[in-house]
py3Dmol code that shows the C-alpha trace and the ligand (Angstrom):
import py3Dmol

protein = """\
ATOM      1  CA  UNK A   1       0.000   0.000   0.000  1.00  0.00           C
ATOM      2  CA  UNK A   2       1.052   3.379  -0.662  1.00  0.00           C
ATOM      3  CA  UNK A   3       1.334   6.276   1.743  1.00  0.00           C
ATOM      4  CA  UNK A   4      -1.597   8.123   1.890  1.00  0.00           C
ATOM      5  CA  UNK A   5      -2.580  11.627   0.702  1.00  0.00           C
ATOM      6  CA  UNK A   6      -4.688  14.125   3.348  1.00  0.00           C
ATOM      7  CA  UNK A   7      -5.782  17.129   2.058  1.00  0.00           C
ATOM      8  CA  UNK A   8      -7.981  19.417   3.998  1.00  0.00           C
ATOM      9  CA  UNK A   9     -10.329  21.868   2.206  1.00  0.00           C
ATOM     10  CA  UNK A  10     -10.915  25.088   4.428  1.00  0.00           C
ATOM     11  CA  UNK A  11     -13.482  25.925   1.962  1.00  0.00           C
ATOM     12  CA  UNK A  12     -14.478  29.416   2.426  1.00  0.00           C
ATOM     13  CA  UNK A  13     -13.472  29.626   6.261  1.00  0.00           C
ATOM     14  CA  UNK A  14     -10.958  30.799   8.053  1.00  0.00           C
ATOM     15  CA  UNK A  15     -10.076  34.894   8.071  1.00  0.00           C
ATOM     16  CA  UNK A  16      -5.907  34.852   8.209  1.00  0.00           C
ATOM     17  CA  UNK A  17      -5.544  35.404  12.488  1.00  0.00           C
ATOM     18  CA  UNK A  18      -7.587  32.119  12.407  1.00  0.00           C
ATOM     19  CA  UNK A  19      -5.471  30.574   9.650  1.00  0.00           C
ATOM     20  CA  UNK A  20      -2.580  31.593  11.219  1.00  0.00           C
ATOM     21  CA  UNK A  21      -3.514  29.651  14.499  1.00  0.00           C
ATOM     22  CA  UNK A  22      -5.205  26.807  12.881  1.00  0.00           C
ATOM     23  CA  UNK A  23      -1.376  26.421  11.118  1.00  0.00           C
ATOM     24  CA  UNK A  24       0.646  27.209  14.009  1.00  0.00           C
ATOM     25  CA  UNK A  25      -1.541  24.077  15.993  1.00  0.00           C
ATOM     26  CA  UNK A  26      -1.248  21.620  13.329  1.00  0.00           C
ATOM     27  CA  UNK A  27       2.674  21.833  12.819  1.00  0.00           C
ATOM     28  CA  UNK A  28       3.972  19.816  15.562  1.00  0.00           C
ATOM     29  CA  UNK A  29       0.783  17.263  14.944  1.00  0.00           C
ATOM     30  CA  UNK A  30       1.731  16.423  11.958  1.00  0.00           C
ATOM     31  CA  UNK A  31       5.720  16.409  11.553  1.00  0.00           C
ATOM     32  CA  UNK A  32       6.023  12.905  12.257  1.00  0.00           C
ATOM     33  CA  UNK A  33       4.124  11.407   9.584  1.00  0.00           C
ATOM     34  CA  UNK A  34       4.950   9.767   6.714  1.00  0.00           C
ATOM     35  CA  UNK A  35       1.822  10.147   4.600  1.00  0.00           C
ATOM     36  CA  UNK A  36       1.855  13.658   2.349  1.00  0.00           C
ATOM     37  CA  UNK A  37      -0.479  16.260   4.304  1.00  0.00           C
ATOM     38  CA  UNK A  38      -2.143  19.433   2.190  1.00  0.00           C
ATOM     39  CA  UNK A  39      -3.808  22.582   3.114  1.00  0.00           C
ATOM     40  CA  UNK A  40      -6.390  24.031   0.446  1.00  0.00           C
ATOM     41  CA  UNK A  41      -7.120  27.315   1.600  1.00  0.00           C
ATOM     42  CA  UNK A  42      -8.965  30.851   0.939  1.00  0.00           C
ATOM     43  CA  UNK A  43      -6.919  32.440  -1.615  1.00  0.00           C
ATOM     44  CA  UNK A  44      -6.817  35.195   0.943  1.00  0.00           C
ATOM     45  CA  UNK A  45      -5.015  33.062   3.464  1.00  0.00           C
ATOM     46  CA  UNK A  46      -2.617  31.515   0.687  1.00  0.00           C
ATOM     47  CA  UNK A  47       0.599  33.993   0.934  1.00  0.00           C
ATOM     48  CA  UNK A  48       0.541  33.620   4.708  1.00  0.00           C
ATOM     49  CA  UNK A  49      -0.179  29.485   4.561  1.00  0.00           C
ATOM     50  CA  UNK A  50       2.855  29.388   1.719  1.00  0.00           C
ATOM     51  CA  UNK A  51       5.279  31.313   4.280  1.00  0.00           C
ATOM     52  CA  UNK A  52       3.853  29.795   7.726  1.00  0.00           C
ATOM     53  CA  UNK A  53       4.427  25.931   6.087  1.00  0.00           C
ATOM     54  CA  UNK A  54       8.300  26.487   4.091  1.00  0.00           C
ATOM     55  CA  UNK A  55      10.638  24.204   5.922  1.00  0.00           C
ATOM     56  CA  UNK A  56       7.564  22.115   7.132  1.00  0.00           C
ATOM     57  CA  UNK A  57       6.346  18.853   5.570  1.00  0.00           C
ATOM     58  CA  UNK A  58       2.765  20.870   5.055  1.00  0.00           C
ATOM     59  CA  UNK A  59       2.016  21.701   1.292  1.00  0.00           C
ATOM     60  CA  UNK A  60      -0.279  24.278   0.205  1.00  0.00           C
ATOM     61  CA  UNK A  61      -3.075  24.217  -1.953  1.00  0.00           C
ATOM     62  CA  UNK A  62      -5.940  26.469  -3.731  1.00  0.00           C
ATOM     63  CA  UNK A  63      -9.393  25.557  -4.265  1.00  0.00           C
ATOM     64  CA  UNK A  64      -9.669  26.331  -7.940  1.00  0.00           C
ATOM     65  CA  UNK A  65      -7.970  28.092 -11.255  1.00  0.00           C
ATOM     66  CA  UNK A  66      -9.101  29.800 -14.375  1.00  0.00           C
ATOM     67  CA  UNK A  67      -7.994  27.763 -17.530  1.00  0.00           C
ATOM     68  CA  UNK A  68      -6.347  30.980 -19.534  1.00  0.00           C
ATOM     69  CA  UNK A  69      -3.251  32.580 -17.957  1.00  0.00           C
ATOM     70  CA  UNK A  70      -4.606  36.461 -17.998  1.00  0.00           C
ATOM     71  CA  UNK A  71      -7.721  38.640 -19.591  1.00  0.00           C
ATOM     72  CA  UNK A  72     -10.906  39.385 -18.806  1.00  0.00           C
ATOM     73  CA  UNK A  73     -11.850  36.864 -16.073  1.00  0.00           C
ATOM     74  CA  UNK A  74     -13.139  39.016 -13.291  1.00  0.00           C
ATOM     75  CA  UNK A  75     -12.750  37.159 -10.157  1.00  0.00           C
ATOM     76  CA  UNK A  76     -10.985  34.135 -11.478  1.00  0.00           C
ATOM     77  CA  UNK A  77      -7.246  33.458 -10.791  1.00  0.00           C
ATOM     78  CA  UNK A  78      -4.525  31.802 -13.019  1.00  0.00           C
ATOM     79  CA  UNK A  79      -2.798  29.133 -12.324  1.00  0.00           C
ATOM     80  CA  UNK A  80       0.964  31.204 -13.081  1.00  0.00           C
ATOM     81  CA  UNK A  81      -0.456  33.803  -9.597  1.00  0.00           C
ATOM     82  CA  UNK A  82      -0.915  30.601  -7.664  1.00  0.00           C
ATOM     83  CA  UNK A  83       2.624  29.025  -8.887  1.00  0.00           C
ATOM     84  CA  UNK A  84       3.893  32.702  -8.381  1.00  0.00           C
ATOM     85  CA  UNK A  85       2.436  32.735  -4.822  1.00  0.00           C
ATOM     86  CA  UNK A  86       4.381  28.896  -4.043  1.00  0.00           C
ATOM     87  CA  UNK A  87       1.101  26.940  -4.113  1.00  0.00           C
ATOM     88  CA  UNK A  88       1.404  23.350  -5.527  1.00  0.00           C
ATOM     89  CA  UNK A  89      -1.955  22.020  -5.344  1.00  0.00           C
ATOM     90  CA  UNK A  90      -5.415  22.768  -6.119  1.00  0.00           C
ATOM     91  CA  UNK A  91      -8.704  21.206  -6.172  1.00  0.00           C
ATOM     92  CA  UNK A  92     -10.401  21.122  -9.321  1.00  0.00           C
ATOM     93  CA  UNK A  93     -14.371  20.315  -9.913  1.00  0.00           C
ATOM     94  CA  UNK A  94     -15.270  20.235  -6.038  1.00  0.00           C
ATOM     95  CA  UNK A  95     -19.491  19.174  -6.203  1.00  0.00           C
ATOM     96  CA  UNK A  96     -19.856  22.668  -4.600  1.00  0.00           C
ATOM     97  CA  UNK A  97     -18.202  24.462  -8.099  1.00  0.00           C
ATOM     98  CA  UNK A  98     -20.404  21.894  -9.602  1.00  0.00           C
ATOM     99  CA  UNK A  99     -23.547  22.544  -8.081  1.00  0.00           C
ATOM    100  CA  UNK A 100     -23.618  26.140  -7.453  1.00  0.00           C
ATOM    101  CA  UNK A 101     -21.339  27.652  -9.868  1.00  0.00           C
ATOM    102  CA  UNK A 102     -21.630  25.932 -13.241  1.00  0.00           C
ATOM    103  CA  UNK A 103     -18.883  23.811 -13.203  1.00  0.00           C
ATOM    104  CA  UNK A 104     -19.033  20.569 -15.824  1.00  0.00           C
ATOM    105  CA  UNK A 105     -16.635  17.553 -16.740  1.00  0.00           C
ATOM    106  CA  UNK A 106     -15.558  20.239 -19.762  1.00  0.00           C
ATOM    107  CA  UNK A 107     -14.667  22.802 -17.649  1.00  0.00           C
ATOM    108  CA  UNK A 108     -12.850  20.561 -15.102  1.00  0.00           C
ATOM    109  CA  UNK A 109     -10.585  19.449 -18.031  1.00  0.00           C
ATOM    110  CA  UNK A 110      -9.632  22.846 -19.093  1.00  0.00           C
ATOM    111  CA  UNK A 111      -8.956  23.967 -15.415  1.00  0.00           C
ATOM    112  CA  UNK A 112      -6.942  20.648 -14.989  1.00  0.00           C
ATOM    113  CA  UNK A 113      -5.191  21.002 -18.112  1.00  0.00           C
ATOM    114  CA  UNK A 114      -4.280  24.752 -17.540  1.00  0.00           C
ATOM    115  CA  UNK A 115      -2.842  23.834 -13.878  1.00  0.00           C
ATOM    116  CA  UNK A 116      -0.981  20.933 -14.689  1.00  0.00           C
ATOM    117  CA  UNK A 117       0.896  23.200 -17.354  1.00  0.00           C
ATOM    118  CA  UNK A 118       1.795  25.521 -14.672  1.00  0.00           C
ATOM    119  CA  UNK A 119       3.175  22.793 -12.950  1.00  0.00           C
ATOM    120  CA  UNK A 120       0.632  22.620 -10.208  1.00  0.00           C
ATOM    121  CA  UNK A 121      -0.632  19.484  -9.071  1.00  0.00           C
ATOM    122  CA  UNK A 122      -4.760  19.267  -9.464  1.00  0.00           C
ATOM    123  CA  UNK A 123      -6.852  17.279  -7.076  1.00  0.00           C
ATOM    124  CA  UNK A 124      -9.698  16.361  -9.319  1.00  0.00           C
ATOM    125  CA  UNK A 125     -12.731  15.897  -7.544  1.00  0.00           C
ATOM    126  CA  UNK A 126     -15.298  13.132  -8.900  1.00  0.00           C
ATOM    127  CA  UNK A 127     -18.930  11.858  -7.259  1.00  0.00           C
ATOM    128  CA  UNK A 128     -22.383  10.950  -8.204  1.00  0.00           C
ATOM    129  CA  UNK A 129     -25.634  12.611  -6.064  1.00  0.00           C
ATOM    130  CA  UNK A 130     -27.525  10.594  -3.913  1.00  0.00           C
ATOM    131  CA  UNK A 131     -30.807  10.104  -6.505  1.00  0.00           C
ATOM    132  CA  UNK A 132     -27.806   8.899  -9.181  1.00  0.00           C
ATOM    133  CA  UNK A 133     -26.686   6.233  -6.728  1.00  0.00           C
ATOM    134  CA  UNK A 134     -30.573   5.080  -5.604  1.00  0.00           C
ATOM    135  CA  UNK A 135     -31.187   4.976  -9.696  1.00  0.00           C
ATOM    136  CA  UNK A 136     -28.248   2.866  -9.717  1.00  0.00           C
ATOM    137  CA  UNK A 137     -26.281   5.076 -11.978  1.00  0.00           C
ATOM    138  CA  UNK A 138     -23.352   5.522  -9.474  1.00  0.00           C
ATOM    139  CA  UNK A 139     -20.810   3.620 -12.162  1.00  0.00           C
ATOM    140  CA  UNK A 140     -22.336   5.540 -14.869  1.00  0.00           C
ATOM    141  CA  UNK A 141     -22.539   8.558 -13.610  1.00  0.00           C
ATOM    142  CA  UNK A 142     -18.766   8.491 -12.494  1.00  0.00           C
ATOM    143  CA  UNK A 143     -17.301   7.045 -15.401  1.00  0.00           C
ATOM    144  CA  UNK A 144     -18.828  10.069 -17.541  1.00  0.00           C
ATOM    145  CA  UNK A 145     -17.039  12.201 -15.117  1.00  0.00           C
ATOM    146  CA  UNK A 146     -13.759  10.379 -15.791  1.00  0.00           C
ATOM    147  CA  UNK A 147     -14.037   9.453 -19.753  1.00  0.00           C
ATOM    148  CA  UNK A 148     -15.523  13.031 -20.080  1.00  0.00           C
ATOM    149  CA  UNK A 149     -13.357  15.362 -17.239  1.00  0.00           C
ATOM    150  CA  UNK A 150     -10.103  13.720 -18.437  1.00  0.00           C
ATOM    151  CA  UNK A 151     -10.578  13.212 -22.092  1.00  0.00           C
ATOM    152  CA  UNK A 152      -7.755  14.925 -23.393  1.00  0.00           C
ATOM    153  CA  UNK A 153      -4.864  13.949 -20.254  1.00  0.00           C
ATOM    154  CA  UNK A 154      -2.298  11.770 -21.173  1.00  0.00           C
ATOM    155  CA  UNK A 155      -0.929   8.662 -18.741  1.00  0.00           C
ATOM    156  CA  UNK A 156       2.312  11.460 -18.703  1.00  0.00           C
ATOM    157  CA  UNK A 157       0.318  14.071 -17.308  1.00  0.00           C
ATOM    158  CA  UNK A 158      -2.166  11.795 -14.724  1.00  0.00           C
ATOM    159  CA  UNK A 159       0.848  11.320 -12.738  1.00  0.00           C
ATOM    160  CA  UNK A 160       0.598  14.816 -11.632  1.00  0.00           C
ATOM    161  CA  UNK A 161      -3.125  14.385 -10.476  1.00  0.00           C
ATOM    162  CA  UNK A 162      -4.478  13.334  -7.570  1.00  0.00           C
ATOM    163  CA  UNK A 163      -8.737  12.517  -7.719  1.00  0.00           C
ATOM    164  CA  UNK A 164     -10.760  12.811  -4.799  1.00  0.00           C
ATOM    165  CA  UNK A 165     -13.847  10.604  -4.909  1.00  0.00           C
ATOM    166  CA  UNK A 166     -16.831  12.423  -3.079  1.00  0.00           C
ATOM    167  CA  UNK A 167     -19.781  11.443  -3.204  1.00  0.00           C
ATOM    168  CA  UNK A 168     -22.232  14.314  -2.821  1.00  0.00           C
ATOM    169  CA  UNK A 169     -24.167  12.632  -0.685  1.00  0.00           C
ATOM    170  CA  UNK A 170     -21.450  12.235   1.874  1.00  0.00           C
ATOM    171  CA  UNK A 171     -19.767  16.024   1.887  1.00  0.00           C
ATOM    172  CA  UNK A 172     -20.644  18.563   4.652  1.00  0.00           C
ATOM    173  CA  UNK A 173     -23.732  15.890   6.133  1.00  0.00           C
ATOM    174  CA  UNK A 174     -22.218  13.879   8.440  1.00  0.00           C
ATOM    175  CA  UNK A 175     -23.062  10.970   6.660  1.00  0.00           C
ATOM    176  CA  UNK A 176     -20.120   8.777   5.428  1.00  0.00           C
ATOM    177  CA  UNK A 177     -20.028   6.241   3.126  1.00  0.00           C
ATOM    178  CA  UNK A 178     -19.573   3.063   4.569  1.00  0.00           C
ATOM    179  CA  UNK A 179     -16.094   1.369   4.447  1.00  0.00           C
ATOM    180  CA  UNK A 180     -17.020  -0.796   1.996  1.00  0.00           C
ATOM    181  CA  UNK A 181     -19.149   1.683  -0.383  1.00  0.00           C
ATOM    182  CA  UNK A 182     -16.260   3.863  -0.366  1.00  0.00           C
ATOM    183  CA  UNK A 183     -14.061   0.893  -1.314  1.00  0.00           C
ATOM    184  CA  UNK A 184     -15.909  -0.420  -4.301  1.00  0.00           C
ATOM    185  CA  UNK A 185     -16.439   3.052  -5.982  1.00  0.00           C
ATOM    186  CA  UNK A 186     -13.118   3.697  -6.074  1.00  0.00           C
ATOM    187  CA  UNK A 187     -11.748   0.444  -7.230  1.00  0.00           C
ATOM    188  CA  UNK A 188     -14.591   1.045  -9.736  1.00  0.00           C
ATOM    189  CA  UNK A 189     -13.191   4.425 -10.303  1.00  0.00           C
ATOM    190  CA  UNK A 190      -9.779   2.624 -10.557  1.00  0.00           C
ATOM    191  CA  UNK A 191     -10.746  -0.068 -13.386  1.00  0.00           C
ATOM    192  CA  UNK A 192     -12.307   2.554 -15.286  1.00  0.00           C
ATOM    193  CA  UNK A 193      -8.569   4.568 -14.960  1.00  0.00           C
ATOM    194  CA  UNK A 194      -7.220   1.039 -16.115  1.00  0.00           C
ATOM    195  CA  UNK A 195      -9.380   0.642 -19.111  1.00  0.00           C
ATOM    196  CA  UNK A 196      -8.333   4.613 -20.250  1.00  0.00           C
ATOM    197  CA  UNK A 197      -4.606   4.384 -19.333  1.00  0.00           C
ATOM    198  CA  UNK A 198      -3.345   0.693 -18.616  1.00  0.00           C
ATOM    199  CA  UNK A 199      -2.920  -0.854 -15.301  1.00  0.00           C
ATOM    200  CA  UNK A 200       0.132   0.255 -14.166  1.00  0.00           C
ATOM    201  CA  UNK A 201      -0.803   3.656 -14.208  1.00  0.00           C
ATOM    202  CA  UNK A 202      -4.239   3.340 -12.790  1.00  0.00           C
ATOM    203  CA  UNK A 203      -2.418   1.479  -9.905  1.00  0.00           C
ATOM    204  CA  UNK A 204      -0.427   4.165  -9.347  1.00  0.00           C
ATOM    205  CA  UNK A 205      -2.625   6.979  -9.339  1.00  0.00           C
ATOM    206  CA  UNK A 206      -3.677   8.372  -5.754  1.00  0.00           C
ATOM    207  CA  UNK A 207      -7.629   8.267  -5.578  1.00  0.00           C
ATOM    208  CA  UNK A 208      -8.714   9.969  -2.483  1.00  0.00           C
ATOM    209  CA  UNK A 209     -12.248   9.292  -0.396  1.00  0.00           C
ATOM    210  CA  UNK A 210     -13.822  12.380   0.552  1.00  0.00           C
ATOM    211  CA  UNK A 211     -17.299  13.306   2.277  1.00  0.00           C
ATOM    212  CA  UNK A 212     -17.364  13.450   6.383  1.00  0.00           C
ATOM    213  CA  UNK A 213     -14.182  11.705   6.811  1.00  0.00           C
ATOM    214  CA  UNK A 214     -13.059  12.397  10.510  1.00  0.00           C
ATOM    215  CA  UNK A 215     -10.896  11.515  13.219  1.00  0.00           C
ATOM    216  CA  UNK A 216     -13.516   8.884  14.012  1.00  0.00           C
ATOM    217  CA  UNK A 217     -13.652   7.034  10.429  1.00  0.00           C
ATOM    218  CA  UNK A 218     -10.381   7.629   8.883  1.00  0.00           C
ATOM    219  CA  UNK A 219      -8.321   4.601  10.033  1.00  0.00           C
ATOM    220  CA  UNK A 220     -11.243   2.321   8.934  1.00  0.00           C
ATOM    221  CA  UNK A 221     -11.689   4.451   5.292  1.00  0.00           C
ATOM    222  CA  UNK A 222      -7.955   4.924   4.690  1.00  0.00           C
ATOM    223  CA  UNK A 223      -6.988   1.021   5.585  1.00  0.00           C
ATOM    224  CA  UNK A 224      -9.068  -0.730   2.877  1.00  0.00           C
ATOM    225  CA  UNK A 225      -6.626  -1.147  -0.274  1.00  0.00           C
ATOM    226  CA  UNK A 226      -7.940   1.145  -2.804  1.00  0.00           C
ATOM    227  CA  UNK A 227      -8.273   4.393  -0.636  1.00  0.00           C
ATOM    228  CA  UNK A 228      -4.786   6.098  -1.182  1.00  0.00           C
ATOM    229  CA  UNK A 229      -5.870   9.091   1.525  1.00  0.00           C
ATOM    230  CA  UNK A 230      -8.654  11.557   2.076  1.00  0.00           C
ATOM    231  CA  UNK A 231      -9.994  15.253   1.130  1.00  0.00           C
ATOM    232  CA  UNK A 232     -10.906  16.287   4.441  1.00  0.00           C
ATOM    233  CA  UNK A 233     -13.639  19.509   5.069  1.00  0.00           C
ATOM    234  CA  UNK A 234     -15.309  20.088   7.757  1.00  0.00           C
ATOM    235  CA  UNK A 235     -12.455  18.463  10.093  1.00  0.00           C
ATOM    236  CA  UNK A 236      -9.841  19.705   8.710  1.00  0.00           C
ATOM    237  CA  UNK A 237     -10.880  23.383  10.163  1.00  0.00           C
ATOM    238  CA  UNK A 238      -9.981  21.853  13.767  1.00  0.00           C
ATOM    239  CA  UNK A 239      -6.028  21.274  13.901  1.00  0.00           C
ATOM    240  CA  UNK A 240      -6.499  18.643  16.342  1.00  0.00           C
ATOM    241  CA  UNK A 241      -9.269  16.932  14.325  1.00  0.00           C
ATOM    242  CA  UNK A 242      -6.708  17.341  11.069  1.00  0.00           C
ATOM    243  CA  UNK A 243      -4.068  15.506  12.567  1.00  0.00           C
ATOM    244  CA  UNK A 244      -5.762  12.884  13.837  1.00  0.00           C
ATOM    245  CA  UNK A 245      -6.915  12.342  10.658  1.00  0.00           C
ATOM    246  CA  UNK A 246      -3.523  12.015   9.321  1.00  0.00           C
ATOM    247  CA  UNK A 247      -1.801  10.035  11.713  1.00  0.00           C
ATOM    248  CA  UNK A 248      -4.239   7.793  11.683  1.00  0.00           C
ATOM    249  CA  UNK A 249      -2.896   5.789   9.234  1.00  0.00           C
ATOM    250  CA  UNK A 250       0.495   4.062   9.083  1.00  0.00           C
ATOM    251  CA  UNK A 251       2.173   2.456   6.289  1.00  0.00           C
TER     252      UNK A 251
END
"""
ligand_1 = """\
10
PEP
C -15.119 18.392 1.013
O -15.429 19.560 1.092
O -14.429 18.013 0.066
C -15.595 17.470 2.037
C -15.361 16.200 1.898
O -16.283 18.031 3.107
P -16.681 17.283 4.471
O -15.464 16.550 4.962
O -17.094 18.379 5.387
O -17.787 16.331 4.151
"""
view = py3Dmol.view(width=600, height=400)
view.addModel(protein, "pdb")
view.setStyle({"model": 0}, {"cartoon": {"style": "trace"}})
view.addModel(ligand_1, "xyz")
view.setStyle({"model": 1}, {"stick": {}})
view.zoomTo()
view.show()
């Protein structure tokens, strides 16, 4: 098994005193581990995150990009400002950019396709509703979202992503998917990966679980074989929370 991935998504929360002592908490809780931990934050908090975090093992992350580098985009930001401002990640295609703010597979391609030329690495976020899972169109529904959202990315360029399996159901409700749901989606998630780009490299891609994962649930979620780490919300606001999240899990 690989080591795991744990990003946290601060979503549009924290104002930069409580960034700055969410960051200053989590340091020491999370030197020690071995698996990769990430901070997506306000792009408001991202200069101080970037400078809090250098000579930590902490990585910083945004929570979207524009595909085009400059123009007339008001209110969007290019991937070359968040390179500029020493970001490496950023989520791409969250359900919430999804559902409230237009957001479709084509759209997720260009923004991944414009970060990953910047040399960011995108979190790609994937995840059928809860009435596409009851019409048992989960497998449908996500390989659309994969065939469709990563059309155009070559097996060169997927090692540079990271996809965070969410179901919508499961994000901000305090409902998780169980163990076992979360496992077969992704190996679904996987084969369809496998089919597109060969085995080896669906192997090696990182496929998060994401949607109420907590200090409570993560050993179970992040010890069954396909879940290569977690894209953490709500819990990763609480530094305490966060690193329990990370450590639990040991190679
Ligand atoms: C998320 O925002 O990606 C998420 C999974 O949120 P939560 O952990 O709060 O469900």
């Amino acid at each position: 098994m690989k080591n795991k991935i744990i990003a946290g998504n601060w979503k549009m929360n924290k104002l930069q005193s409580e960034a700055k002592q969410l960051i200053e908490e989590l340091k020491p809780l999370v030197k020690d581990t071995e698996n990769t931990v990430v901070i997506c934050v306000p792009y408001t908090d991202l200069a101080l995150a970037v400078e809090m975090t250098k000579g930590t093992n902490i990585h910083v992350g945004a929570q979207n990009c524009h595909w085009k580098e400059s123009g007339a985009f008001t209110a969007e930001i290019a991937p070359s400002m968040l390179v500029e401002a020493g970001v490496e990640y950023v989520i791409i295609g969250h359900s919430e950019r999804r559902t409230y703010f237009g957001e479709t597979d084509a759209t997720v391609l260009q923004r991944t396709t414009a970060a990953l030329n910047a040399g960011l690495k995108p979190i790609v976020c994937i995840g059928e509703t809860l009435e596409e899972r009851n019409s048992g169109r989960m497998e449908e529904v996500l390989e659309r979202q994969i065939l469709k959202g990563f059309e155009t990315i070559t097996a060169e360029q997927l090692k540079n992503i990271v996809i965070a399996y969410e179901p919508v159901w499961a994000i901000g409700t305090g409902v998780t998917a169980t163990d076992e749901q979360a496992q077969d989606a992704i190996a679904f998630c996987r084969s369809v990966f496998a089919k597109k780009y060969g085995k080896e490299s669906a192997d090696e891609l990182y496929i998060q679980y994401g949607g109420s994962m907590n200090d409570a649930n993560a050993k179970a979620l992040l010890s069954m074989p396909d879940i290569d780490g977690g894209l953490i919300g709500g819990a990763s606001l609480v530094a305490k929370k966060f690193a329990d999240v990370v450590n639990a899990y040991k190679k």
